[in-house]
N, C-alpha and C positions, 0 to 999 in steps of 0.2 A: 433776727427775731425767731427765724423759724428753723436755726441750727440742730436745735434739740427740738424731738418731735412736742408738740402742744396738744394739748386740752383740747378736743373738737367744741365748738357751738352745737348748744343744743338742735336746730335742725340738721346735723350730723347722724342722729339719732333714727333707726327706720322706727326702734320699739324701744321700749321700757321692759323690763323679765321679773319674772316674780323672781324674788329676794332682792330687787335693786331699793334703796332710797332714794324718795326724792324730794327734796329742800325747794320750800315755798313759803317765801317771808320766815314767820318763826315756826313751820310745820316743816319738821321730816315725815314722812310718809310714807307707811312697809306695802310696797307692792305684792301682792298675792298670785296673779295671771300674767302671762304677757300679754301685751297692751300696742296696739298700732299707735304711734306717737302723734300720728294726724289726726285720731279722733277724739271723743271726750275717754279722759281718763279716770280709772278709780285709784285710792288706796284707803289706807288710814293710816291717822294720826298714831307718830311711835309711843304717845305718851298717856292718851285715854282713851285709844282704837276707836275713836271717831270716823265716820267715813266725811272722807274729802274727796269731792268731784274736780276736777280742772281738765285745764289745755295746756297743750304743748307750750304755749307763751306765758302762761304764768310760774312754769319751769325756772328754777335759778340755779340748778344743781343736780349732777345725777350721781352715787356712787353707786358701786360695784364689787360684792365683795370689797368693802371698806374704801375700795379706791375712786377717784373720782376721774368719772370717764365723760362726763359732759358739763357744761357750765356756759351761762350767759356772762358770752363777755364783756370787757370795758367797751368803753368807746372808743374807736380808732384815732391814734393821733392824727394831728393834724398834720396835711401835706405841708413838707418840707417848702419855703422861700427863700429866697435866696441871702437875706439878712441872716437866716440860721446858718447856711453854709459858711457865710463871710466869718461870724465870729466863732464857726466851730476852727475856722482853717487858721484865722489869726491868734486864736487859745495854743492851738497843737505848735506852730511856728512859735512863740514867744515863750512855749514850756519845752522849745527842745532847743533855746536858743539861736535861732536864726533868724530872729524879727531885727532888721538895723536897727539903729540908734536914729541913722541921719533919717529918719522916715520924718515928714509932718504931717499927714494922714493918711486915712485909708478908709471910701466910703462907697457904702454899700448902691449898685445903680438897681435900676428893675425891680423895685421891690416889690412889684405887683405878681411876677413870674412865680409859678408853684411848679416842681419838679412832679413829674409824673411818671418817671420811664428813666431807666439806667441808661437810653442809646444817644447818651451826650458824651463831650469829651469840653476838656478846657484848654484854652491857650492865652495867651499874653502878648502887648506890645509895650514898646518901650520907644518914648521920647521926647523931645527937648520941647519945653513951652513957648508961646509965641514970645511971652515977656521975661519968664525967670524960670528956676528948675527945670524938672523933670521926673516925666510920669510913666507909672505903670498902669496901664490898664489889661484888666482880666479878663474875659470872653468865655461864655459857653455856645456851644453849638450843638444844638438839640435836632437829633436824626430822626427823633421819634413820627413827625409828619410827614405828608407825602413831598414836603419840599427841606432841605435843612435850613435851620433860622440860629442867626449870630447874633447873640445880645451881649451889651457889655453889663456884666455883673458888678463889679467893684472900678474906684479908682485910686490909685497910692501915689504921692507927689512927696517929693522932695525936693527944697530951696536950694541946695546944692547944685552945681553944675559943674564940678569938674569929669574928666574921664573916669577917677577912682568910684565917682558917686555914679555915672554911667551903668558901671560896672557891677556895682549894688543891687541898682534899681533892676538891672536885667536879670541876677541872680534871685533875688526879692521876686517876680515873674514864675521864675522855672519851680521855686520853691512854694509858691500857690498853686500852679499847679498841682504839681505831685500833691503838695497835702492834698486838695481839691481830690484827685483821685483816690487817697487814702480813706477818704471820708464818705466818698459814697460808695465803696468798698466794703467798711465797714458797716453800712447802713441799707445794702442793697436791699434787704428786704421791706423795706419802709418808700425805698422810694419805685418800686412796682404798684402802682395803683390804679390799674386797666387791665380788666382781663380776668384769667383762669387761670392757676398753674396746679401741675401735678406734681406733689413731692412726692421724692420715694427716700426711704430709711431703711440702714441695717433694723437687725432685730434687735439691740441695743440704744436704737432709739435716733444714731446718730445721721443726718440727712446728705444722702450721696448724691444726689442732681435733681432740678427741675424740668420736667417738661413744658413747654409753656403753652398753653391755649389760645393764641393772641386772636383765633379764627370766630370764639365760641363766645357772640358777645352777649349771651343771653346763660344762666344758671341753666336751664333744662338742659338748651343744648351742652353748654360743659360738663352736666352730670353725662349723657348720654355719650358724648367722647370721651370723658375719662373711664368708660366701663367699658368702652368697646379697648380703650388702649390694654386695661386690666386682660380684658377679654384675649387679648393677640398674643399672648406665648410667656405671659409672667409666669412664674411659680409659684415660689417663697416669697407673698410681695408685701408689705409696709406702705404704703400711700396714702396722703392726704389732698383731698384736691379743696385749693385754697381761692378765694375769691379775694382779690388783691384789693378791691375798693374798700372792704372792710375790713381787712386782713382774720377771714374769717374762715375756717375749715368746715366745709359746711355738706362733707364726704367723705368719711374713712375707708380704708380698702387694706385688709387682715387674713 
């Protein structure tokens, strides 16, 4: 999500600058002074120089020299379950051709667990039923607490039981995995949702690493560490410091 640098929220904002617009329901608005963003604000109306009073909250848009440099976001997705990862991993398996044939299901366990934190890994076990087939079951192990906890996420059974089907079912394992890890690879930014982090970006927009704030469980204090980090020997710097629960930039550093 946040490869290419984003749109701050508007408490991003310290001020509004005379010539900025700002979009409120069906009012643009021609700023004239700069304006502290925390207090009441003025401008007028683009269309019959009306004056319009507001606040920072009834903000929906800011431009900038035509571009638009703040904006009230969407709502944040919802935390990732684990039903989303089963059928993102069994979509990606089945479109690259490596879903068996001899499978007779595959179903999702835990569905109550919500992903919070990339510090999981997945593994797999494989074997023979007390009555007939044989199963694969999936595991996550989430490092994220002061202690790690092993849930089983999925389970995949097959009626078959020879060595060849064995043999399947264990590759079947190794191949949920890996997707499993391709998937929140691809998703890393979605499933951070605790915390503070500092993006930095070329000047091109493009995002070279995270710092992560995992200490600063409060905005004040993250704004106050990410300015003292600013403050330590950057230069040339691009950063956004992002609030993961919302996936909200809610700090820019230019």
């Amino acid at each position: 999500m946040f490869e290419i640098r984003q749109v701050p929220a508007i408490e991003a904002l310290e001020e509004i600058k005379e010539g900025d617009v700002v979009y409120i329901g069906p009012h643009a608005v021609d700023i004239f002074d700069d304006q502290n963003i925390r207090g009441k604000l003025t401008g007028y109306d683009c269309n019959d120089g009306e004056e319009i009073q507001f606040t920072r909250t009834d903000i929906e848009a800011v431009t900038r020299n035509g571009i638009e440099i703040a904006r009230d976001p969407e709502e944040p997705p919802q935390l990732f379950k684990v039903e989303d990862a089963i059928n993102a991993i069994v979509d990606s398996l089945k479109k690259d051709g490596r879903w068996p044939v001899i499978l007779d299901y595959i179903s999702p366990r835990s569905k109550d667990y919500a992903f919070k934190s990339v510090d999981i890994c997945a593994s797999y076990d494989v074997f023979y039923g007390g009555s007939e087939g044989i199963y694969t079951e999936l595991y996550l192990i989430d490092f994220s607490g002061d202690e790690e906890v092993k849930i089983n996420i999925a389970t995949a059974k097959t009626l078959d039981d020879d060595a060849g089907a064995y043999r399947t079912m264990a590759m079947l394992g190794a191949n949920l995995v890996l997707a499993f890890n391709e998937w929140v690879r691809k998703n890393m930014d979605l499933f951070i949702r605790e915390g503070y982090g500092l993006m930095f970006y070329t000047k091109t927009g493009d995002r070279k690493y995270i710092r992560f704030l995992k200490e600063s469980k409060y905005r004040d204090n993250a704004i106050r560490e990410a300015i003292g980090i600013i403050k330590n020997g950057y230069g040339d710097i691009h950063a956004d410091l992002v609030e993961f629960k919302t996936l909200r930039i809610i700090k820019r550093f230019d």
